[in-house]
VODRENVO-546096 format. One record per residue (C-alpha): x, z, y; residue number from 1. Coordinates in steps of 0.25 Angstrom, whole numbers. Example, Ala and Ser with C-alpha at 12.3 -4.5 7.8 and 13.67 -1.06 7.14 Angstrom:
+-------+-------+-------+-----+
:    c1 :    c3 :    c2 : seq :
+-------+-------+-------+-----+
:    49 :    31 :   -18 :   1 :
:    55 :    29 :    -4 :   2 :
+-------+-------+-------+-----+
This chain:
+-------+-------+-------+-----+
:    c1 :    c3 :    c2 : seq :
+-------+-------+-------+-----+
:     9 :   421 :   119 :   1 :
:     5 :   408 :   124 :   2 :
:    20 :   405 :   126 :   3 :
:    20 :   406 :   110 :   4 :
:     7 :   398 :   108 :   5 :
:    11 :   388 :   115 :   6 :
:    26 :   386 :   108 :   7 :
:    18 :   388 :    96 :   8 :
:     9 :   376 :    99 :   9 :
:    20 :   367 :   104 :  10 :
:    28 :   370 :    91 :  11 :
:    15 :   367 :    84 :  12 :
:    13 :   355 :    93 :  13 :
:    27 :   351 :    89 :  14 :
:    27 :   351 :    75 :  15 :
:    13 :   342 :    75 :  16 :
:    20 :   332 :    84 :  17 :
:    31 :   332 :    74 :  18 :
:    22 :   332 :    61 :  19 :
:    15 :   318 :    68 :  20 :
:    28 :   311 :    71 :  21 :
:    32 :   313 :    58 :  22 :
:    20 :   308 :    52 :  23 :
:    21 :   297 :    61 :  24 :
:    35 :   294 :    57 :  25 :
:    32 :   297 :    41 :  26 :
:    19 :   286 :    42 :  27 :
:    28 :   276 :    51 :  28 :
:    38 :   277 :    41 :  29 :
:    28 :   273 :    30 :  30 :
:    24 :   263 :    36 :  31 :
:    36 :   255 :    39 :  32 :
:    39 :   259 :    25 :  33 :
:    27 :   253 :    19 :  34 :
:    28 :   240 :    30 :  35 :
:    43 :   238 :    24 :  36 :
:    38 :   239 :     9 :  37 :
:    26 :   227 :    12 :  38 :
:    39 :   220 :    19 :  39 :
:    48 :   223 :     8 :  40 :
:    34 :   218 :    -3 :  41 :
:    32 :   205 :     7 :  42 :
:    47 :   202 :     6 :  43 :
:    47 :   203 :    -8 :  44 :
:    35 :   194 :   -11 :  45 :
:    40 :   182 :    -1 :  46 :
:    54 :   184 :    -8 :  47 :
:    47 :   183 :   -22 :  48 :
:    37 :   172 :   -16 :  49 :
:    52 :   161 :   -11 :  50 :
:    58 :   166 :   -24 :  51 :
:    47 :   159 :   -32 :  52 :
:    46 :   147 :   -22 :  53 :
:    62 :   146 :   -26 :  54 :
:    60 :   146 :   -38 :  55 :
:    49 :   137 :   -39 :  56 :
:    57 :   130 :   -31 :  57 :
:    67 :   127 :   -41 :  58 :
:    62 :   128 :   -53 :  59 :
:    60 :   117 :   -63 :  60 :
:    49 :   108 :   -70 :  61 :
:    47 :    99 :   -79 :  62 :
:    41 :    87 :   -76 :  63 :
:    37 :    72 :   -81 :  64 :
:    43 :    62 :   -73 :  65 :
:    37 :    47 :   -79 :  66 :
:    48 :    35 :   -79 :  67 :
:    46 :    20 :   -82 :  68 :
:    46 :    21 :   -99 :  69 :
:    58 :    11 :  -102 :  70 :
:    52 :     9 :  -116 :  71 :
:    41 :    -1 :  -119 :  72 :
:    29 :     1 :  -115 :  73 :
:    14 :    -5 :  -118 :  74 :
:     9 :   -10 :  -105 :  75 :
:     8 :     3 :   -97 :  76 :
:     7 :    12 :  -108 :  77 :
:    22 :    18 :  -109 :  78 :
:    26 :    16 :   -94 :  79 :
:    30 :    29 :   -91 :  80 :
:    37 :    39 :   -98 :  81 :
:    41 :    54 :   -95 :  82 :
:    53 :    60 :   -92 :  83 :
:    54 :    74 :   -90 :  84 :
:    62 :    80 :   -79 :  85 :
:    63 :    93 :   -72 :  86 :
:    59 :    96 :   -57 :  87 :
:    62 :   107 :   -46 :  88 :
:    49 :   112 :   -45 :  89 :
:    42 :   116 :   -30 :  90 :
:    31 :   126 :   -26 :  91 :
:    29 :   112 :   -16 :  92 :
:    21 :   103 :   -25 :  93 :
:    23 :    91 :   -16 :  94 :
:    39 :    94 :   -16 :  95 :
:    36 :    94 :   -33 :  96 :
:    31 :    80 :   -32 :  97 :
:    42 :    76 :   -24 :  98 :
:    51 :    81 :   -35 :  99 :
:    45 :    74 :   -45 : 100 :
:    45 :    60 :   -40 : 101 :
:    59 :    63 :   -35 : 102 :
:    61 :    65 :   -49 : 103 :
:    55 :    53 :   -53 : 104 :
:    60 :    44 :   -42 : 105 :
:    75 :    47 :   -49 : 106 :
:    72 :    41 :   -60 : 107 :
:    73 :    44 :   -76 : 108 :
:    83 :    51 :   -84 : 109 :
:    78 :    48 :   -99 : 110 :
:    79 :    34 :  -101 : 111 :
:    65 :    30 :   -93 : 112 :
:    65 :    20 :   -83 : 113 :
:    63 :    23 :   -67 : 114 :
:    48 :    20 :   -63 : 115 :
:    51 :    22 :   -50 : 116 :
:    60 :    12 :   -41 : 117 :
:    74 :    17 :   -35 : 118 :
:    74 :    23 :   -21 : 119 :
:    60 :    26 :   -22 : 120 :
:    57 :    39 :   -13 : 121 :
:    46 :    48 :   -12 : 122 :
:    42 :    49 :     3 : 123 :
:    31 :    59 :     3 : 124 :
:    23 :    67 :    -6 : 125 :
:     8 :    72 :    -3 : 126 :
:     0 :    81 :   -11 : 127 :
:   -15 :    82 :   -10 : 128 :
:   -23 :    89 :   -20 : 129 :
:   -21 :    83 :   -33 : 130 :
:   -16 :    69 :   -26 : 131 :
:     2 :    67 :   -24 : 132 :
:     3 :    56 :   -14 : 133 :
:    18 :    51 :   -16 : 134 :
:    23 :    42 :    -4 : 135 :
:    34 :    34 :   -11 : 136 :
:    46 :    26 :    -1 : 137 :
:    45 :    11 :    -2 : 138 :
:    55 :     8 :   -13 : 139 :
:    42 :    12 :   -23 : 140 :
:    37 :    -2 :   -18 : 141 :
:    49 :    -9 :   -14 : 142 :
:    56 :    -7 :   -25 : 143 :
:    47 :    -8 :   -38 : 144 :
:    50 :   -19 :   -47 : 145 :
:    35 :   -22 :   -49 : 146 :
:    26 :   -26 :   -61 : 147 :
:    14 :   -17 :   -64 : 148 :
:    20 :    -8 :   -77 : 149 :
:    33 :    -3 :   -67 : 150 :
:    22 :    -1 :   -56 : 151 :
:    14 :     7 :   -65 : 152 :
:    27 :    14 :   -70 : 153 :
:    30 :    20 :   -57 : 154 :
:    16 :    23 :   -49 : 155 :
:    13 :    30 :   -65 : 156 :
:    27 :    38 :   -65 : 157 :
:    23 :    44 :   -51 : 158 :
:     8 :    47 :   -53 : 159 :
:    12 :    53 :   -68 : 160 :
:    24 :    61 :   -63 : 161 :
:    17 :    66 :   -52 : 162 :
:     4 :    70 :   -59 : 163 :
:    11 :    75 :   -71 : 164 :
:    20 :    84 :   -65 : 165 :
:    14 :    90 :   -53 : 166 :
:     1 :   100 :   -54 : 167 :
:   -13 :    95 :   -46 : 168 :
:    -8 :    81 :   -43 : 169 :
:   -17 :    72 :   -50 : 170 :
:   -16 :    59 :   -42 : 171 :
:    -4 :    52 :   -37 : 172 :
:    -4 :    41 :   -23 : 173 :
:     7 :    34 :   -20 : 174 :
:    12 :    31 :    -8 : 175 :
:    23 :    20 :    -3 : 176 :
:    30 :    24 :    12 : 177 :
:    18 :    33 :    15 : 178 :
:     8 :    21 :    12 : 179 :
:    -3 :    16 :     1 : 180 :
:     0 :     4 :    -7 : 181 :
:    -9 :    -5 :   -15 : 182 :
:     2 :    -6 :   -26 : 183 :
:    15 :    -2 :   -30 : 184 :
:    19 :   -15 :   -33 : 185 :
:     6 :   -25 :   -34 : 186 :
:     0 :   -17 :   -47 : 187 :
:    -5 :    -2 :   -46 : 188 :
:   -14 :     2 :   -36 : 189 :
:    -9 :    13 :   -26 : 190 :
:   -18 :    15 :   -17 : 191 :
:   -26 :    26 :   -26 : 192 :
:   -23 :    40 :   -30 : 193 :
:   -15 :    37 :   -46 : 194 :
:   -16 :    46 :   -56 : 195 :
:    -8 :    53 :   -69 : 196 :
:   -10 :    40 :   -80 : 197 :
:    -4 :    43 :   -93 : 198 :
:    -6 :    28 :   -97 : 199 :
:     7 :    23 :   -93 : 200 :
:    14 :    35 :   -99 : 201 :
:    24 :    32 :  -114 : 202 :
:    15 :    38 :  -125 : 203 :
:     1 :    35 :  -121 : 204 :
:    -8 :    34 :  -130 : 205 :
:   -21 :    32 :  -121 : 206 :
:   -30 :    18 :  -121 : 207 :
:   -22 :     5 :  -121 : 208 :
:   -25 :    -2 :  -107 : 209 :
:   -13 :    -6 :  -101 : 210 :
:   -15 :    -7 :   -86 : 211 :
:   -28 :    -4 :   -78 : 212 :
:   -33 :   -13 :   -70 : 213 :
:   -36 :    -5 :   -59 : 214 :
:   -23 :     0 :   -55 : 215 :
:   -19 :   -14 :   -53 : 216 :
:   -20 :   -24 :   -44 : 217 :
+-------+-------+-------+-----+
């Protein structure tokens, strides 16, 4: 009799240690099922995430880009005129910038004249709240042909493209080899943040003074 009671107890025994490891094995099993789901989730999300960098990446905009108007114009009034053009767009703003006046630097398509001197290069681009500081190579200077309307034609076809086309920057400073300069060449004042003016664009229609006084020198 206690021969029997105790095989009965160690069948008894048996069958609970079994019962556990298969819970065991049934809850581990749905575990690593549940971990591999959230991996399988995350890998999704971060595949979905560099597919819209990618596409953002390579998608298009329109943007304004501001030449030197080869028409007439009325002192400053008329010096610039539009040309639209289409740009890689960036989730990088700064890297956007860069594109722009890449843009720009190569010059017009559609009859306008180039605002910028050849072999101009853009050294480095800083963004700071609403400010783009744009450190041109010296060729900007170097190689500007001088006389206040051209100077105002290209400081105004940077600070214009740039406010124009990029979202939050409000203020332009140009730079020349990673410095400040007083002038471009001997009219506007650099050494001040310069902002989006419409006055020198064809079509204007705002008060008639020609030049301000205070941006030159």
């Amino acid at each position: 009799m206690n021969q029997r009671v105790i095989i009965i107890f160690l069948i008894l025994t048996l069958a609970l240690l079994v019962t556990g490891i298969l819970l065991l094995y049934s809850c581990e099993k749905r575990k690593q099922a549940e971990i591999r789901e959230e991996e399988k989730a995350e890998t999704i999300q971060t595949e979905e995430l560099i597919t819209a960098d990618e596409e953002a990446a390579t998608s298009e905009v329109s943007v304004k880009l501001y030449f030197r108007n080869p028409g007439p114009a009325a002192g400053t009034v008329g010096l610039l005129r539009p040309e639209a053009r289409q740009i890689t767009t960036s989730p990088d703003k700064r890297v956007f910038v860069i594109k722009i006046l890449e843009a720009l630097l190569g010059g017009p398509r559609s009859g306008n004249f180039a605002s910028i001197p050849p072999g101009v290069a853009v050294r480095q681009v800083f963004l700071v709240d609403n400010l783009a500081v744009i450190d041109f190579s010296r060729e900007i200077h170097t190689r500007h042909p001088g006389g206040v309307l051209e100077e105002l034609a290209t400081i105004y076809s940077i600070v214009n493209t740039i406010v124009d086309n990029v979202p939050g920057v409000e203020r332009v400073r140009i730079l020349v080899e990673g410095e400040e300069r007083s002038t471009l060449a001997g009219h506007l004042h650099l050494s001040r943040n310069l902002y989006h003016s419409p006055r020198y664009l064809v079509g204007w229609r705002g008060p008639g003074r020609i030049i301000q006084e205070e941006n030159l020198q």
